[in-house]
N, C-alpha and C positions, 0 to 999 in steps of 0.2 A: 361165628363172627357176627357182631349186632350189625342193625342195616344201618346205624349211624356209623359207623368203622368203615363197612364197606361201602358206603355212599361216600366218605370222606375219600378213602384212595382213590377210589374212580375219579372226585373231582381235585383232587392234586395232579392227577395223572393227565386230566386232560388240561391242567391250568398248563399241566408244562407243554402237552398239546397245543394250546391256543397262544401261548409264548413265544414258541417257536413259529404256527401258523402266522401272529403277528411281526417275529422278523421276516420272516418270508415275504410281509404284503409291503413291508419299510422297505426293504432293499430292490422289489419287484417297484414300488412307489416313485423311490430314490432315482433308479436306475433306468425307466421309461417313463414316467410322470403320470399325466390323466390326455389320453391322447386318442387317436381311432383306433390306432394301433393297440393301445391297453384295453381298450374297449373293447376290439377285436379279441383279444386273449380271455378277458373277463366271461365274452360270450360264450366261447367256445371249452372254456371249462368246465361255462354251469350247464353245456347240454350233458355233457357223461355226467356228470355230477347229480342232475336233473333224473336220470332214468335211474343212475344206481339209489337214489331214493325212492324212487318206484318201487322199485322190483328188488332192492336189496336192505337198506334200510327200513325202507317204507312198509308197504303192503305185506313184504316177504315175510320182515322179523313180526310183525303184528300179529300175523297167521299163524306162525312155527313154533314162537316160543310159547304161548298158551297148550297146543298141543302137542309138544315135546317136554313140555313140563308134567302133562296128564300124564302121558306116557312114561314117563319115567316115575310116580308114584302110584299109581294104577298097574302099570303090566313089567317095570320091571326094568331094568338096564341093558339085558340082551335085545329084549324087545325094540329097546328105544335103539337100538347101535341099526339095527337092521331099516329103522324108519328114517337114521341120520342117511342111510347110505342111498337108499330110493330117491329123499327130495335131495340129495347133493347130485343125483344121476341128474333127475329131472331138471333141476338147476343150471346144470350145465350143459346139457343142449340145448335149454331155451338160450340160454345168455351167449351160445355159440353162433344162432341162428339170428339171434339180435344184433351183436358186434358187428357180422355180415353186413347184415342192413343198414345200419347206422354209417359207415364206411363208405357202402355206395349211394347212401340217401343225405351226404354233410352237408350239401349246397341248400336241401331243400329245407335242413332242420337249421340252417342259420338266416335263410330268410324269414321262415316260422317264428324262431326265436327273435330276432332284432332285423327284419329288413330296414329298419332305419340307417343302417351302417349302410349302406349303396349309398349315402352322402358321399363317401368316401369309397370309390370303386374299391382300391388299394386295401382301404379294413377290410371289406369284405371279402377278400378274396382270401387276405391271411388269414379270417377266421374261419374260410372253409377248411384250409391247409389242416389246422392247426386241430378241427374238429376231429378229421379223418384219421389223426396221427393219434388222438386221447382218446378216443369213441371206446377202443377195446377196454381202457379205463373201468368199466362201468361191470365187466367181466372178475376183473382182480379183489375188487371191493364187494361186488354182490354173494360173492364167496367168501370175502371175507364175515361182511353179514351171517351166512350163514354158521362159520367156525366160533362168531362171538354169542351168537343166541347159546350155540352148544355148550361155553364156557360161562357164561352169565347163569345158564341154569345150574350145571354143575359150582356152581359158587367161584369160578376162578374167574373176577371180575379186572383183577392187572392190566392182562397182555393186553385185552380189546382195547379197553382204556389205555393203552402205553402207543400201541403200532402206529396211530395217526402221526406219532413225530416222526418217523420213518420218511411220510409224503414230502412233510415241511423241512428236512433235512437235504432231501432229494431236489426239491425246487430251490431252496437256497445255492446249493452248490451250481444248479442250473442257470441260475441268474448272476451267479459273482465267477463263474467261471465260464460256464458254459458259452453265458452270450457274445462275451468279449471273444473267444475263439471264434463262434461263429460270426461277426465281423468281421475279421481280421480276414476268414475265409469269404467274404462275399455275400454273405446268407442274409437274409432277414432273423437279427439278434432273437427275438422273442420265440421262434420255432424253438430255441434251445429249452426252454419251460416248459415242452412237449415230451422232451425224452426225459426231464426230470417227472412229472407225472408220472410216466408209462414204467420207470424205476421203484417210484413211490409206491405204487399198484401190485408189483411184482416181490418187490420186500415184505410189504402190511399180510401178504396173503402166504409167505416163506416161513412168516414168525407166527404166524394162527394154526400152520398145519402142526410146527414142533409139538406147540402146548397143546394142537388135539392129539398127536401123537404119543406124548406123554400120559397121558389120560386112556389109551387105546379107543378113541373115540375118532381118528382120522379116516374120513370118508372118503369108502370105497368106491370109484365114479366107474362106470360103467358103459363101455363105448359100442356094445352089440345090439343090434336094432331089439331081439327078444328080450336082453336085460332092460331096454329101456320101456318096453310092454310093461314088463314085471313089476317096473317100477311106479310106471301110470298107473296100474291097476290096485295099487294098495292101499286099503280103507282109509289110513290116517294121511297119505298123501291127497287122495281124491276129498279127506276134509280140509287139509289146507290150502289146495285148489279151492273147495268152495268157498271159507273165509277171506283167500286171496281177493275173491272178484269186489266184494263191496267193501275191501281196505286196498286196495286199488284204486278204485273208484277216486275214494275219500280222499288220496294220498295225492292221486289225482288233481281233484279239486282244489286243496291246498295249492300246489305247484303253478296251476294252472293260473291262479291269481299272479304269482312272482313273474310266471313266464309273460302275463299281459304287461304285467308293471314295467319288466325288461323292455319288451316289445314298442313300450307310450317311452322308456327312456333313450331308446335308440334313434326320435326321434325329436327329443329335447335339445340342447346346448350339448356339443362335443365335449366328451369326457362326465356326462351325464352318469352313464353305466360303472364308469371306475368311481365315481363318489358314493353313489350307493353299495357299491363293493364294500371299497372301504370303511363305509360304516356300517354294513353288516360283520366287519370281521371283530370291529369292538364289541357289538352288541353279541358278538358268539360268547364275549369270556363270562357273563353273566347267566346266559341263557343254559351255555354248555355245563358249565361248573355248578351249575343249580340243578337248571332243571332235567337235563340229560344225564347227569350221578344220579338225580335220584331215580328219573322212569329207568335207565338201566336195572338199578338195583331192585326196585319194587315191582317190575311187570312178572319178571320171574317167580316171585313172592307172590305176589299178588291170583298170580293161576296157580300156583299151587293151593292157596289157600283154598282157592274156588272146588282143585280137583278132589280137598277134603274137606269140602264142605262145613269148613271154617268161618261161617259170617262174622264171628265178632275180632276176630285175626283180621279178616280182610277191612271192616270198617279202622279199624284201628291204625290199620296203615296209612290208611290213606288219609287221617287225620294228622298222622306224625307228619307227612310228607306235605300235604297244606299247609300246616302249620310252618314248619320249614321255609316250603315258597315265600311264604307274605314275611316275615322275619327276615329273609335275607335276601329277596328279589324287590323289597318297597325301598330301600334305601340305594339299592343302586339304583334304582328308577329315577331318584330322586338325583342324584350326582350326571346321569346321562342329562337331565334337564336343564340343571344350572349350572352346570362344570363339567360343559361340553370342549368348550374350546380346547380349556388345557389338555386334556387327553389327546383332542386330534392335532395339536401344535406338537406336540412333547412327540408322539409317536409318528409321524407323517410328513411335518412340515423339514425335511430336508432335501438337498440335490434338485431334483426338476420339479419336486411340489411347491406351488405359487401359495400366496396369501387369499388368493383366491382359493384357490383347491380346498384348503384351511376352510373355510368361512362357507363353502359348498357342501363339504364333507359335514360339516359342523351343523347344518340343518338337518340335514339325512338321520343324521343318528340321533336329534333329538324327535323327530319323529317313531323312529325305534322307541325311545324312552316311556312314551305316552306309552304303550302295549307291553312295558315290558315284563311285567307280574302279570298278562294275558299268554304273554308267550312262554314264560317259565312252567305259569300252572298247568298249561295243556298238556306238559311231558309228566304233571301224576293224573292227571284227570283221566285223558284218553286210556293207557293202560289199565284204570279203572275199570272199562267197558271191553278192552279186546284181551282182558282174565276171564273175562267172562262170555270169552268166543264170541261177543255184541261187535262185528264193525258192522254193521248197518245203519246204527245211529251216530256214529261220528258222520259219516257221512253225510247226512240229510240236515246234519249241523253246517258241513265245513260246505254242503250247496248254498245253504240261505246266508253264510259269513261272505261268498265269496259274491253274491249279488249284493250284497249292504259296501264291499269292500269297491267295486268297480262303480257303483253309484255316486259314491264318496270320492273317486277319481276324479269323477265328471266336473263335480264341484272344484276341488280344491286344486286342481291339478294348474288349471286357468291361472291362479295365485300363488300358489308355492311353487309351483315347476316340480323337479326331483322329488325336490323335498316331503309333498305333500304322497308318492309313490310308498314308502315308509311309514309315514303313518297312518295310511288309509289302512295299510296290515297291520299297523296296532291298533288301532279301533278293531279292527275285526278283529283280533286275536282278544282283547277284552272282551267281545262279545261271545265269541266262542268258546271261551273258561267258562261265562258265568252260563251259558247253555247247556255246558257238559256236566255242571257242577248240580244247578238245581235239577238236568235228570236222576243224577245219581239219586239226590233228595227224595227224590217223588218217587222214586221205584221200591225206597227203602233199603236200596243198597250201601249207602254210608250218614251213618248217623252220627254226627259231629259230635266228639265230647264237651263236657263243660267247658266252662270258660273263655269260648269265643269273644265276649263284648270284651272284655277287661283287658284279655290276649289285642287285640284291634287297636284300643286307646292306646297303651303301651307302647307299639312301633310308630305307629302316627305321630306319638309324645314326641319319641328319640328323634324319627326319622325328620320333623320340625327344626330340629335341634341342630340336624345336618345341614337342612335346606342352609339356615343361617348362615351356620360356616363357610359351605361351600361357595357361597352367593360372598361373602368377603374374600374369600381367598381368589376367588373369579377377578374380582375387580382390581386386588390390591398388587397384581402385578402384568407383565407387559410381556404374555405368554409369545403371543407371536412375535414381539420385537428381540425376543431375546433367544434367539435363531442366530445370533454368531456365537453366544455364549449359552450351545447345547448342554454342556454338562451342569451346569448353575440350572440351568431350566427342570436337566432330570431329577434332581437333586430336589429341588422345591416342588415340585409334584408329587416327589415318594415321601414328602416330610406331611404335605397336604392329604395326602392316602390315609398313610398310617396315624398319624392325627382323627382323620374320618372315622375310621374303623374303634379308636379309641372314645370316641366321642358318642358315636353310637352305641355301642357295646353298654360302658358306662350308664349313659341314660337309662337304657333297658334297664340293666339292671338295680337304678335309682327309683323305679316306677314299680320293683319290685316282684319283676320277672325274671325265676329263677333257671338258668342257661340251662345247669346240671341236669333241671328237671326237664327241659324240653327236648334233651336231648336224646336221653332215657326213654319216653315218650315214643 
């Protein structure tokens, strides 16, 4: 299968992912509004969510899949079945000794995360509730992690990419059913998004074991203190032990910027924390559909290349996949900036979201905009580096992005409020693209093919061409006022879309940029 085919399913797959994640945040929107209360829930999401990036997205998959990829070209498939089963042992007694913790440490980790909410005794107290009850979360998902490295290498890119609708299935039902029972019983409605999570978790990780099961790659876990010796002690675990520590670190460092950003919004204007939710959830379907298809696809790639000492294989990838980013993360960049409103009107502004919320939310995510070809390209850059078992230099990147990022706070935070929270990470997230970018350069690890300039002028052309459009169709209608006549509204956005997509396309290839070929490519 080419990595354009399988870059492509993985981002249909997760378009239908971020589809659903989006009615999820509409109906959750709709249904509680921007309040302490959503605030409260917002917080207490992102902590599981927070470590299962850690430790299972994060640091975990950066470690494993480089070296389960060697291993499986290098020593062989029995070889590799026996190292899935050590780090799935490993895996799971840390994550067992963590959920513990987390559970009994929720008070401490939502004052950490947002003591700003003690505005509101009330928020705070639910977001402890509600921490305590999702915390195990970070167990079902960091397992998952490791069943999608194992299927990403072996080429079955699907299920990983499919199971996320599983969560957003789960919180739906929990929100259009869920909360109203628990009303009716006396509860506090929003605890009901807690057992939809805790479902979510339990499904994503039901449907990872079949497809490893199918494969006979289903990891054996191991609950005897000797087996789990055995498992400590084995070469390629005690190397993704040592990769773990300085992509940790890194993973770390990233997060640690968001969790400050949380932390300065929980002490902004109430319902602060739910506007930048909300527009992080728009800015996923660009980021995810780009640039998370492509590092899925290519990291795997990518170390294998390395474990055959493939250098013009590996440069080559990772020119297809730049190339990619800037082609089809500059134009939505461009639509985030000046054809903000309509998106957050059309998807947002019903039931308890005000005109305000609208117009809140609407700064947030164009601060996303600024950064958002920084934040797409880091999902091929960084794989770049951790094919190459390097996380020590993302790191010492994502130290010096994340003091240019909290510096930039200082500034701007005084003047945009929220808003300036978002794009102090997209400044930093541009500067950390073009850091990882010219190391590659300088080490001689990817050397850019032809036609860079002419490639550049070309989407700049088109993407001009969009700004225009978008910038009239922005103005020539009365996105927010035409909230009693929702479906007229949705109708004129999908016509405005697909127009877009037409318009660009076209350009490009007016300018004489052939698609077929860059596809190929």
């Amino acid at each position: 299968m080419s990595l354009f085919k399988s870059a492509s399913i993985v981002s249909l797959l997760t378009l239908l992912s971020r589809v659903t994640g989006l009615a999820r945040e509409l109906l959750i929107a709709s249904t509680f509004g921007a309040s302490a209360i959503t605030d409260a829930f917002n917080v207490a999401f992102r902590i599981p969510n927070l470590f299962r990036r850690l430790f299972g997205e994060g640091a975990f998959s950066q470690a494993f899949i480089p070296v389960l990829a060697a291993s499986k070209a290098q020593q062989g498939e029995d070889a590799t079945r026996h190292l899935i089963d050590h780090v799935a042992t490993v895996l799971a007694w840390a994550l067992l000794g963590l959920s513990l913790l987390g559970v009994l440490g929720a008070g401490g980790l939502v004052w950490v995360m947002a003591s700003g909410l003690q505005q509101d005794p009330r928020g705070f107290d639910v977001a402890v509730v509600l921490t305590r009850w999702m915390f195990p979360y970070i167990a079902f998902m960091s397992l998952v992690a490791l069943g999608a490295g194992v299927l990403n290498t072996w080429k079955r890119f699907a299920l990983p990419a499919a199971t996320p609708v599983l969560l957003n299935i789960c919180m739906i039902g929990a929100a259009w059913l869920g909360a109203p029972w628990f009303k009716s019983m006396g509860w506090e409605p929003i605890y009901a998004l807690a057992g939809g999570v805790l479902l979510g978790g339990v499904l994503q990780l039901s449907m990872q074991w079949l497809g490893l099961k199918q494969l006979k790659l289903q990891p054996r876990l191991a609950w005897r203190w000797s087996a789990l010796k055995l498992a400590w002690a084995d070469s390629d675990t005690q190397k993704i032990l040592r990769l773990m520590g300085p992509a940790l670190l890194g993973v770390s460092v990233a997060h640690l910027s968001m969790l400050i950003n949380t932390q300065i919004a929980s002490h902004l204007a109430p319902g602060s924390v739910s506007w930048i939710t909300y527009a992080d959830r728009l800015m996923e379907f660009p980021t995810a559909m780009l640039g998370v298809a492509l590092g899925v696809v290519l990291m795997p790639q990518l170390a294998g290349a390395r474990a055959s000492n493939d250098a013009a294989k590996y440069s080559a990838m990772l020119d297809w996949g730049l190339r990619l980013v800037v082609a089809l993360s500059v134009p939505c960049a461009v639509a985030l900036l000046v054809f903000p409103t309509p998106l957050v009107a059309v998807l947002y502004h019903y039931g308890a979201m005000t005109e305000v919320d609208v117009r809140m939310v609407t700064y947030a995510l164009m601060g996303w905009g600024v950064g958002l070809v920084g934040l797409v390209a880091l999902k091929v850059l960084a794989p770049g580096y951790y094919a190459n078992q390097d996380t020590q230099t993302p790191v010492k990147v994502a130290v010096l992005v994340l003091v240019v990022t909290q510096i930039l706070n200082v500034f701007l935070v005084p003047v945009f409020a929220h808003a300036a929270l978002t794009l102090s990470i997209g400044i930093g997230a541009m500067v950390n693209a073009l850091w990882l970018l010219l190391g590659l350069l300088k080490r001689g690890s990817y050397k850019p093919l032809a036609g860079w300039g002419v490639f550049g002028l070309q989407v700049l052309a088109a993407s001009a061409l969009l700004a225009v459009f978008l910038t009239w169709a922005n103005s020539s209608v009365d996105w927010v006022g035409l909230r009693v006549e929702s479906f007229k509204r949705i109708w004129l956005l999908a016509l405005v879309l697909i127009a877009s997509v037409a318009i660009y396309f076209v350009a490009l290839m007016a300018t004489g940029l052939k698609l077929k070929q860059l596809i190929r490519r």
